[in-house]
N, C-alpha and C positions, 0 to 999 in steps of 0.2 A: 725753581720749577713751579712751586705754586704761584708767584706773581704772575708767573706767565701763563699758566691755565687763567687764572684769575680774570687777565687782561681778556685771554681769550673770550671766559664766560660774559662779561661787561660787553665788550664787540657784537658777540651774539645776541646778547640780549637788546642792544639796543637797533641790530639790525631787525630783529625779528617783531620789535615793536608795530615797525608799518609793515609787514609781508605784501608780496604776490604783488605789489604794482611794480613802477619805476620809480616811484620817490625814495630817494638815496638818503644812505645815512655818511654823515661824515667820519665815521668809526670806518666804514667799509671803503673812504676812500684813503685815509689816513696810514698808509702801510709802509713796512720798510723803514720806521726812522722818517718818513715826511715831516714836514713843520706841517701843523695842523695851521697855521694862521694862513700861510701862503701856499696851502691848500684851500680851504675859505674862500681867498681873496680870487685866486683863480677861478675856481666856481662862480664866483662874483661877476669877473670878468665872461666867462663862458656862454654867456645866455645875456639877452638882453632884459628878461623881466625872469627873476628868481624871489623864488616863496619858501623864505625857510618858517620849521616849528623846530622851536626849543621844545626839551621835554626830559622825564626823566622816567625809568622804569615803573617805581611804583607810584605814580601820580594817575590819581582815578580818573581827573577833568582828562588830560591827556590820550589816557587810553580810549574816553569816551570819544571823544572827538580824530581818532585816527584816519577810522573809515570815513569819514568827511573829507579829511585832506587829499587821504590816498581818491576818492571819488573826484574833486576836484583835479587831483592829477591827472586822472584819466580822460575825464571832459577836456582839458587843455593843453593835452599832449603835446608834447613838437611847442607849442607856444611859450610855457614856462616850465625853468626846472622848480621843482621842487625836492625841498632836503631837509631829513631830521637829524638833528643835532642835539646829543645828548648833554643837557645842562652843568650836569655833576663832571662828566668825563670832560667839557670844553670848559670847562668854566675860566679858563681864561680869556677866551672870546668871547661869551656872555658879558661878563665885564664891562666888555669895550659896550654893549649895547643896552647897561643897564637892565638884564634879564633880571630881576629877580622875582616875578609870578613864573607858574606856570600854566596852563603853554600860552608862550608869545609865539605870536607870529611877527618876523619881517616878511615887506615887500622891496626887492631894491630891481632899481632901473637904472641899467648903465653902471653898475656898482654902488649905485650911491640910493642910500637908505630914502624910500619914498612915506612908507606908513611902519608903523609900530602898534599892532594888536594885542594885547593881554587879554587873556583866561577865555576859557570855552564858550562862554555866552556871548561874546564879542564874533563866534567864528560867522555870524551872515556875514559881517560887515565884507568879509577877504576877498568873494566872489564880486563881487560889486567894483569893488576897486582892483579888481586884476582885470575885468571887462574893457572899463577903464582907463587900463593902460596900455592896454592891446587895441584900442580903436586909438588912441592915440600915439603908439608905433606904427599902426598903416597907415594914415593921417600923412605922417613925415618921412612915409618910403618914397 
């Protein structure tokens, strides 16, 4: 019983890290027994330009920088998903992407990893380069 409050409180906290926009946590999509990985990868596939941040509860740069991404979410609605994904709880997906600062950001197009951002001071670079990819998906509609 307590692992599974436990879990719950973890889920919670890492959904409630970015509140009130649409940028999804992968704790909130992870349910039932899902593989977290092919979950991931389907999200992957879902959207054609996807903006994850890595992050972890008590990480100060992270929390600093929420309101940025979740703000960027909102400016590019409909155009990319965006998704937080909790470092500690995925870390076996991390892995694959060599997370070890935080918060990273990926951008991937088409599933396939385009840019790799680390830590807070790096976050103008994101808008810039999701512009960027968005004038060149309508470029090639």
């Amino acid at each position: 019983m307590k692992i599974i409050i436990k879990s719950l409180l973890v889920s919670l906290i890492s959904i409630s890290l970015l509140t009130a926009s649409s940028v999804e946590s992968l704790a909130s999509l992870v349910r039932g027994g899902k593989n977290s990985k092919k979950v991931f990868n389907e999200i992957l596939a879902s959207h054609p330009l996807v903006i994850v941040i890595w992050t972890v509860k008590n990480c100060g740069p992270c929390k600093r920088v929420a309101p940025k991404f979740e703000a960027l979410d909102k400016e590019d609605a409909g155009k990319a998903r965006f998704v937080s994904i909790d470092a500690v709880k995925f870390d076996h997906i991390a892995s694959t992407y060599s997370t070890k600062s935080l918060p990273t950001f990926l951008i991937f197009s088409g599933a396939q990893l385009l840019k790799k951002i680390t830590g807070s001071g790096k976050f103008n670079q994101i808008k810039p380069l999701i512009a960027a990819q968005l004038r060149a998906m309508e470029a090639t509609a």
